[in-house]
N, CA, C and O atoms as CSV, one atom per row, in Angstrom:
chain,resi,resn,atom,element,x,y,z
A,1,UNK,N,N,61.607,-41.098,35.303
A,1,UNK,CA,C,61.028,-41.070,33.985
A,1,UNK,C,C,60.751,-42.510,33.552
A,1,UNK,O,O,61.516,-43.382,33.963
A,2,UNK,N,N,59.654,-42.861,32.703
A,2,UNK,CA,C,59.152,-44.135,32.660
A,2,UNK,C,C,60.089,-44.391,31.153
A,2,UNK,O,O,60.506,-43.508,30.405
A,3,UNK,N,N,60.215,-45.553,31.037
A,3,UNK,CA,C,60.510,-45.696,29.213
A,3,UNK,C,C,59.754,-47.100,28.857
A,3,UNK,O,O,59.606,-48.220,29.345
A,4,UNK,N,N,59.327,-46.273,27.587
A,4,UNK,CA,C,58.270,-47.255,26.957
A,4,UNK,C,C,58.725,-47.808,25.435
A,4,UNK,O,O,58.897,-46.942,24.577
A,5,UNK,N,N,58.872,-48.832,25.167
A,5,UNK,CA,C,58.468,-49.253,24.014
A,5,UNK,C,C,57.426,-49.594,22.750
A,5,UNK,O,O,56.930,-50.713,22.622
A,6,UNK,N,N,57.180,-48.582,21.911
A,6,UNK,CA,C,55.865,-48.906,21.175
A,6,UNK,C,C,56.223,-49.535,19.279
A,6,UNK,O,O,57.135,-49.278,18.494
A,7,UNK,N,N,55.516,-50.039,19.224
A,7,UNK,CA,C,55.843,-50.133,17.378
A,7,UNK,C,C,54.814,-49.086,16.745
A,7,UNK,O,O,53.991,-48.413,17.365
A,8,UNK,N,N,54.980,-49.098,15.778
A,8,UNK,CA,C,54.076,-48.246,14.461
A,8,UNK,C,C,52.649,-48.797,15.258
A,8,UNK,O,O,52.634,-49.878,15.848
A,9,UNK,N,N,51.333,-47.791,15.175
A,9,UNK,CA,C,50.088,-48.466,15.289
A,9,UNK,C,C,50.193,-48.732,17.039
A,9,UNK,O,O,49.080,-49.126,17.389
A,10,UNK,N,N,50.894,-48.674,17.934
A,10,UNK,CA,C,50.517,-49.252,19.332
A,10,UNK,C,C,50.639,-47.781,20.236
A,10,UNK,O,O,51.253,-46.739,20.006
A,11,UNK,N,N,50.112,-48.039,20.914
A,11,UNK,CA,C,49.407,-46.747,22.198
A,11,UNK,C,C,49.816,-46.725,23.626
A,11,UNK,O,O,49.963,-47.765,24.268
A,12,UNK,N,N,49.954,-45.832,24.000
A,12,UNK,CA,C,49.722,-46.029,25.790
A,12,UNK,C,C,48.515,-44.667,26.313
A,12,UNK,O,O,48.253,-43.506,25.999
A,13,UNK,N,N,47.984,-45.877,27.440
A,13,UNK,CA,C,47.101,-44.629,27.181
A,13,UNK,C,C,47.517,-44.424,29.142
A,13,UNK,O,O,48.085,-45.143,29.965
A,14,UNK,N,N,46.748,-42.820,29.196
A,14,UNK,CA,C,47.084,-42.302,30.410
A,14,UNK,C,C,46.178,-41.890,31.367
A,14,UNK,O,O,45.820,-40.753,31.057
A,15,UNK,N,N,45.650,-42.245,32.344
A,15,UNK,CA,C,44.774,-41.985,33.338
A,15,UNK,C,C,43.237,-42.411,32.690
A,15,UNK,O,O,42.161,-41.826,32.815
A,16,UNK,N,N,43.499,-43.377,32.119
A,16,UNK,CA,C,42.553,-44.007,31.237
A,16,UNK,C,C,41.667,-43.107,30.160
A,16,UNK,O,O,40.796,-43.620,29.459
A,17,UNK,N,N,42.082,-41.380,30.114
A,17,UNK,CA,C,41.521,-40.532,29.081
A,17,UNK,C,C,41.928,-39.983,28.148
A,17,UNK,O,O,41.267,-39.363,27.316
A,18,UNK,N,N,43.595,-40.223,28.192
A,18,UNK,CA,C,44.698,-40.014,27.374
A,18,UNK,C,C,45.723,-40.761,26.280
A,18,UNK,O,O,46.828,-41.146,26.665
A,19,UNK,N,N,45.318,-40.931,24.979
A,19,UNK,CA,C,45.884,-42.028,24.228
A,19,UNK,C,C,47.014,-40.862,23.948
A,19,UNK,O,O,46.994,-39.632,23.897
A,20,UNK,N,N,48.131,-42.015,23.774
A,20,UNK,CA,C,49.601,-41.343,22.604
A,20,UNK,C,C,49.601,-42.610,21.837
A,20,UNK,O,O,49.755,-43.755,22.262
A,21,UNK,N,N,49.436,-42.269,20.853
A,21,UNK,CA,C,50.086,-43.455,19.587
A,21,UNK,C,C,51.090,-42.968,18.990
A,21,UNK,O,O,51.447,-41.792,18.929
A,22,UNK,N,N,51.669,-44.129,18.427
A,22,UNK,CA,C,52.780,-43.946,17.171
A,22,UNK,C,C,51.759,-44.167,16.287
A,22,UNK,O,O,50.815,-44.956,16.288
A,23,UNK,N,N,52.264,-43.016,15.267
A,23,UNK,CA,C,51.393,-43.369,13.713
A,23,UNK,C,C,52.012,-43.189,12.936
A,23,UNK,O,O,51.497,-43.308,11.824
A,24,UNK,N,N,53.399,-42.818,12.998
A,24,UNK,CA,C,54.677,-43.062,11.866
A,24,UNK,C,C,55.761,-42.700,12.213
A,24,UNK,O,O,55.972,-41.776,12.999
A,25,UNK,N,N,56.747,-43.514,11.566
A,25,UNK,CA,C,58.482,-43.646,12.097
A,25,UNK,C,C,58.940,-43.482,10.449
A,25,UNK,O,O,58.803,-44.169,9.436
A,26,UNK,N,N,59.555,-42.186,10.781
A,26,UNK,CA,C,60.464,-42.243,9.654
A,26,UNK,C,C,62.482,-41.614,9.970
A,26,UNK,O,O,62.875,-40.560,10.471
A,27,UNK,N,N,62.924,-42.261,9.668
A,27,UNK,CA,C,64.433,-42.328,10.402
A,27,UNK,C,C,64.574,-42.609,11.755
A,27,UNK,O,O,64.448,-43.586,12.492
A,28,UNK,N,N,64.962,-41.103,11.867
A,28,UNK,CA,C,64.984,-40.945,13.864
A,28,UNK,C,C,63.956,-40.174,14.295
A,28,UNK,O,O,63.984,-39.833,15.477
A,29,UNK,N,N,62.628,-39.652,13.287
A,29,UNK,CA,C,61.845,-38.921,13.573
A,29,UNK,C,C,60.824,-39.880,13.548
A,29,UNK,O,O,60.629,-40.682,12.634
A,30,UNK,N,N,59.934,-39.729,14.978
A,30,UNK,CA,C,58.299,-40.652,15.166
A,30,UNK,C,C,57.498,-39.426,15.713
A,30,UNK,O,O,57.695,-38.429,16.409
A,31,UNK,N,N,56.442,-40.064,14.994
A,31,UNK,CA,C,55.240,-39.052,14.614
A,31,UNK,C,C,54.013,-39.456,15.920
A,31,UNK,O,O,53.366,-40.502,15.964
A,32,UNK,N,N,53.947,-38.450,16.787
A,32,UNK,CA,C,52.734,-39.888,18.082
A,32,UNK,C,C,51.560,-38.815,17.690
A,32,UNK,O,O,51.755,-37.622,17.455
A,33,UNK,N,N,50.558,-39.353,17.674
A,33,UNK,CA,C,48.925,-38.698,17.875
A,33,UNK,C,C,48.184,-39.295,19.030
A,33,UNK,O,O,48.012,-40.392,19.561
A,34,UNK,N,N,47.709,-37.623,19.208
A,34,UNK,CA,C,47.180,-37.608,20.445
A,34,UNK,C,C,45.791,-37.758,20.793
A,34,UNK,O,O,45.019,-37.077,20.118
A,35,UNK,N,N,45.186,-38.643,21.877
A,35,UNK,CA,C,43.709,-38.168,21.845
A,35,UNK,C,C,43.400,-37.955,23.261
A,35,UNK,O,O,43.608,-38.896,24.026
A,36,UNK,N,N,42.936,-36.855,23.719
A,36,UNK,CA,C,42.821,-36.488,25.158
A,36,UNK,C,C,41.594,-35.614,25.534
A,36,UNK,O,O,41.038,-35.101,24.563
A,37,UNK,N,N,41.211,-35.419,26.413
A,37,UNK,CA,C,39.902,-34.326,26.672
A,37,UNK,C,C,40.321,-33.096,26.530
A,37,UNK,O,O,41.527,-32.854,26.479
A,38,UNK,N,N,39.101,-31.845,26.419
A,38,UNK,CA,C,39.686,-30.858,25.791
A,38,UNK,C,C,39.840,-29.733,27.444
A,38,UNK,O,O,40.005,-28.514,27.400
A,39,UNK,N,N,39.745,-30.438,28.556
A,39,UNK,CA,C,40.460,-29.589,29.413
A,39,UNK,C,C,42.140,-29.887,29.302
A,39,UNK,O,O,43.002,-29.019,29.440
A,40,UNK,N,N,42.348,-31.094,29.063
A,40,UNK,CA,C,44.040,-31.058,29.200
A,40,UNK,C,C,44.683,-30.195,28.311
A,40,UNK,O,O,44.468,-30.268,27.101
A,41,UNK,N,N,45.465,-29.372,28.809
A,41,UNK,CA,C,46.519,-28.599,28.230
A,41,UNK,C,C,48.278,-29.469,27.746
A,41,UNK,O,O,49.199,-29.903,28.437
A,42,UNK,N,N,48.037,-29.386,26.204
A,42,UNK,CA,C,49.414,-29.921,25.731
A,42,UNK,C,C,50.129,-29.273,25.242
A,42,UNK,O,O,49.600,-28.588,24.367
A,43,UNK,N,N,51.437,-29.079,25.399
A,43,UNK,CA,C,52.186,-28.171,24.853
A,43,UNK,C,C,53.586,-29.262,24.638
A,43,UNK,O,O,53.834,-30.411,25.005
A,44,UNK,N,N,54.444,-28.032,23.702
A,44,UNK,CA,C,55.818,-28.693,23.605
A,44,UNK,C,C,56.689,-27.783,24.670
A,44,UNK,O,O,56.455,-26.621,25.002
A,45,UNK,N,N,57.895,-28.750,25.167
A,45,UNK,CA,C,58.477,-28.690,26.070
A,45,UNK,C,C,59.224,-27.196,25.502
A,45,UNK,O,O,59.544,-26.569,26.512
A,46,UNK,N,N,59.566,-26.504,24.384
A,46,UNK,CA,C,60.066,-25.146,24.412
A,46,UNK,C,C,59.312,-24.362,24.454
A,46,UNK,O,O,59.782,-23.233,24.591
A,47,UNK,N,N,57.783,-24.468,24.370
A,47,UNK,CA,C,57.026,-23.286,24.429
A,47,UNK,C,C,56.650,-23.619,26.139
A,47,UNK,O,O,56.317,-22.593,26.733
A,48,UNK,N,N,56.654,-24.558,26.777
A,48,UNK,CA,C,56.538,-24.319,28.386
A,48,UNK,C,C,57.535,-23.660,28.610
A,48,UNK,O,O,57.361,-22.972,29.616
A,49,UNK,N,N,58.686,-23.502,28.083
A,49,UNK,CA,C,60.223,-23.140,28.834
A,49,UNK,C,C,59.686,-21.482,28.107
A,49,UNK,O,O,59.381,-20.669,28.979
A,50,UNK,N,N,59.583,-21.060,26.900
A,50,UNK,CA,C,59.301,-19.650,26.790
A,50,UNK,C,C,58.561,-19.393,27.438
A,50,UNK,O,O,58.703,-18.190,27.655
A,51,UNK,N,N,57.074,-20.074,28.414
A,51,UNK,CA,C,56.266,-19.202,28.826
A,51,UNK,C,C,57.028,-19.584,30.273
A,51,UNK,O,O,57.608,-20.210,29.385
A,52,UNK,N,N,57.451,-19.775,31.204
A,52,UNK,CA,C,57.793,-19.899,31.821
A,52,UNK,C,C,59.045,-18.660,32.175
A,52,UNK,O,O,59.127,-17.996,33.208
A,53,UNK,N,N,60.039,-18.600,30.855
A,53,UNK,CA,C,60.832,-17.476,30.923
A,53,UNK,C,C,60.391,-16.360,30.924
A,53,UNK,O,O,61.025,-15.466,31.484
A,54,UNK,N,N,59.256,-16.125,30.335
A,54,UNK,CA,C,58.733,-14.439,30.083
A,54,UNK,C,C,57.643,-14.963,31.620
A,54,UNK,O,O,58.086,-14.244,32.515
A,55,UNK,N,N,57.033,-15.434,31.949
A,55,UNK,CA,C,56.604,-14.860,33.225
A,55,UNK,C,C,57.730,-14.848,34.393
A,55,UNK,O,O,57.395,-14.311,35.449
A,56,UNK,N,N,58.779,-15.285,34.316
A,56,UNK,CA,C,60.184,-14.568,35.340
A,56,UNK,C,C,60.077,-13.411,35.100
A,56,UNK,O,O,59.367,-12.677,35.788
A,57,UNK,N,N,60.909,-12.904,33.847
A,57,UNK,CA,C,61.099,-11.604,33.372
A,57,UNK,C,C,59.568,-10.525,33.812
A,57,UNK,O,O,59.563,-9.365,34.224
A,58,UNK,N,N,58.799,-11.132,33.626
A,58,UNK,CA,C,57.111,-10.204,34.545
A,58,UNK,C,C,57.221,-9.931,35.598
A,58,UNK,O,O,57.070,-8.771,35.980
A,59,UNK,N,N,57.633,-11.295,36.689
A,59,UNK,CA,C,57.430,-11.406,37.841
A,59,UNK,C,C,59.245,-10.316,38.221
A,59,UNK,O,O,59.310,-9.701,39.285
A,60,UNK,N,N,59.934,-10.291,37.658
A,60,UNK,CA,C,61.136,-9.426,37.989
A,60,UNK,C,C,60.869,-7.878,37.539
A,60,UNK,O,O,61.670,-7.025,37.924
A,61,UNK,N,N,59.790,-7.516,36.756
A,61,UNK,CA,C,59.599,-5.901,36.039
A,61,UNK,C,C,58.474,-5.839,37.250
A,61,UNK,O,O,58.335,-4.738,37.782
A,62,UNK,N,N,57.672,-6.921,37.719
A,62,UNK,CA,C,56.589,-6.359,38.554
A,62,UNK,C,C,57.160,-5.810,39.674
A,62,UNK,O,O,56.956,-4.758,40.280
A,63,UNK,N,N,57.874,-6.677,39.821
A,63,UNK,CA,C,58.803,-6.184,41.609
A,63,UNK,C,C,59.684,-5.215,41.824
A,63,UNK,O,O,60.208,-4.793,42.855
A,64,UNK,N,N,59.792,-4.853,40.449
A,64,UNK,CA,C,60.078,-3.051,40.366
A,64,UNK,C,C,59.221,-2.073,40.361
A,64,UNK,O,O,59.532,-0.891,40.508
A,65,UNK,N,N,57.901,-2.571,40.164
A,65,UNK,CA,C,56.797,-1.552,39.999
A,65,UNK,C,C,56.293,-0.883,41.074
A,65,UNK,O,O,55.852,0.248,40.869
A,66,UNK,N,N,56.262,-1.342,42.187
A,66,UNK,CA,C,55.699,-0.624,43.745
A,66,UNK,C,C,56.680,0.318,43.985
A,66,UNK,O,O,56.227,1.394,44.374
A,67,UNK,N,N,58.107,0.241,43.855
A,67,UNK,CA,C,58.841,1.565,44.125
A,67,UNK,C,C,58.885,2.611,42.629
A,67,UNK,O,O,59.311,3.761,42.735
A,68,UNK,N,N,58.442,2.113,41.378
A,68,UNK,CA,C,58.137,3.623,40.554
A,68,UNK,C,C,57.163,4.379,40.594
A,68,UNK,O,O,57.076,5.519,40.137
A,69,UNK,N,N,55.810,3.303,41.561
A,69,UNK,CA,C,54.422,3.580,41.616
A,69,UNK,C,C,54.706,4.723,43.137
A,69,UNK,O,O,54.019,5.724,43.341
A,70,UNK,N,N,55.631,4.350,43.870
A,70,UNK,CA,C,55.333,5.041,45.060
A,70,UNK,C,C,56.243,5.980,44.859
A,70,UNK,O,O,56.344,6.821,45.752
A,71,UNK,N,N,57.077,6.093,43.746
A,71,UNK,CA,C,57.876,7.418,43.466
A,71,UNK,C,C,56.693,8.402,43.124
A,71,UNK,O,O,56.529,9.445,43.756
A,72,UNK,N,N,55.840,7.988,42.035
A,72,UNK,CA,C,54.681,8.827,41.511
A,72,UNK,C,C,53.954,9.235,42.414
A,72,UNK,O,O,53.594,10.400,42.585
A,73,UNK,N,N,53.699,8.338,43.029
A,73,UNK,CA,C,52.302,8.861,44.659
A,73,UNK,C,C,52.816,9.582,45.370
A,73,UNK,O,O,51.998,10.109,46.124
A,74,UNK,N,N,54.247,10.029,45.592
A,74,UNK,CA,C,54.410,11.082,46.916
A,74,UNK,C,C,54.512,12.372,46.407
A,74,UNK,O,O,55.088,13.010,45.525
A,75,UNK,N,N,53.398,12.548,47.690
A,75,UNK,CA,C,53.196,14.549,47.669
A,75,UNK,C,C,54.539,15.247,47.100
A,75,UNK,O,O,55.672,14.783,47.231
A,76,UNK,N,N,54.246,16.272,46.541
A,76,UNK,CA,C,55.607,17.125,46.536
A,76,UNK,C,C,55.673,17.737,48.078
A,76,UNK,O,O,54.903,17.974,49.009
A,77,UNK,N,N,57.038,17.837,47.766
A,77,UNK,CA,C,57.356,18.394,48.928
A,77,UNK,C,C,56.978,20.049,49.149
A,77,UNK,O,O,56.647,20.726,48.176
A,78,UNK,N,N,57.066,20.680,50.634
A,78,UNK,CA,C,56.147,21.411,50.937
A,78,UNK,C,C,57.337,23.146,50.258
A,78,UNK,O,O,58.366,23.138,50.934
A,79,UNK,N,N,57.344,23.804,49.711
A,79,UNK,CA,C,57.673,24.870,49.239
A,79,UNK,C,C,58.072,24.809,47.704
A,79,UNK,O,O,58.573,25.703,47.022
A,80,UNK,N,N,57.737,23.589,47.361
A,80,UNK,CA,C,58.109,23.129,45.580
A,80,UNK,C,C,57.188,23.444,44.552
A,80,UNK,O,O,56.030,23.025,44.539
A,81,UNK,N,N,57.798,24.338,43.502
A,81,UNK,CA,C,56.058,24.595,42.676
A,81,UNK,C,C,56.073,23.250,41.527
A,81,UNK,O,O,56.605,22.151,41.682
A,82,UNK,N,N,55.498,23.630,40.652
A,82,UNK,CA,C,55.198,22.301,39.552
A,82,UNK,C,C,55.961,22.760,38.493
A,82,UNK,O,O,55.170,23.609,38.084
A,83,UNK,N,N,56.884,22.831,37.761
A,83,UNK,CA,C,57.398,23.231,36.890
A,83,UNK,C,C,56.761,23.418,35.460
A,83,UNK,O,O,56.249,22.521,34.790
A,84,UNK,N,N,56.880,24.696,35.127
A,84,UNK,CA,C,55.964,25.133,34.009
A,84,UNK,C,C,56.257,24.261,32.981
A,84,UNK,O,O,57.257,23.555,32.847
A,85,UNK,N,N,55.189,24.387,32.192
A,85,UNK,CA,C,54.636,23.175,30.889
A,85,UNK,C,C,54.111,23.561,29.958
A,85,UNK,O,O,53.738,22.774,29.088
C-alpha cells in the first residue's frame, strides 16, 4: 500500500486520468474529490464487500440449483399416476 501525504487543495493524480484531491479537513474527517473518466467504476470499500457477499451467497443457491432442476426433469417412474388436483 502506497502512503501519501497531501495538504488542503493538493492532488495525486492516477494513470494520468484520475485526480483525488483534498478539498477539506475537518477533525479526523477529510473530504477528497474526485475527477476520473466515466468508464472507471468507484465505489466505497463496504458496498464492494456487500456486493461481493451477496454474489457468494448466488454463487452457493446456484450450485444447488442443477440438483432441484434435475429433481423436476425426471420422468415419473413407470406404474406411478399423477396425483389428483
Amino acid at each position: 500500500m502506497l502512503y501519501l501525504n497531501r495538504k488542503l487543495g493538493e492532488a495525486v493524480i492516477i494513470n494520468q486520468d484520475i485526480e483525488v484531491r483534498v478539498v477539506a479537513i475537518s477533525g479526523k474527517t477529510v473530504k477528497l474529490g474526485f475527477t476520473f473518466p466515466p468508464e472507471a467504476s468507484v465505489l466505497r470499500e463496504e458496498v464492494v464487500e456487500a456486493i461481493k457477499l451477496a454474489n457468494q451467497a448466488a454463487a452457493r443457491t446456484a450450485g444447488a440449483l442443477p440438483a432441484v432442476v434435475g429433481m423436476a426433469a425426471r420422468p415419473a417412474e413407470p406404474g406411478s399416476e399423477p396425483p389428483d388436483g
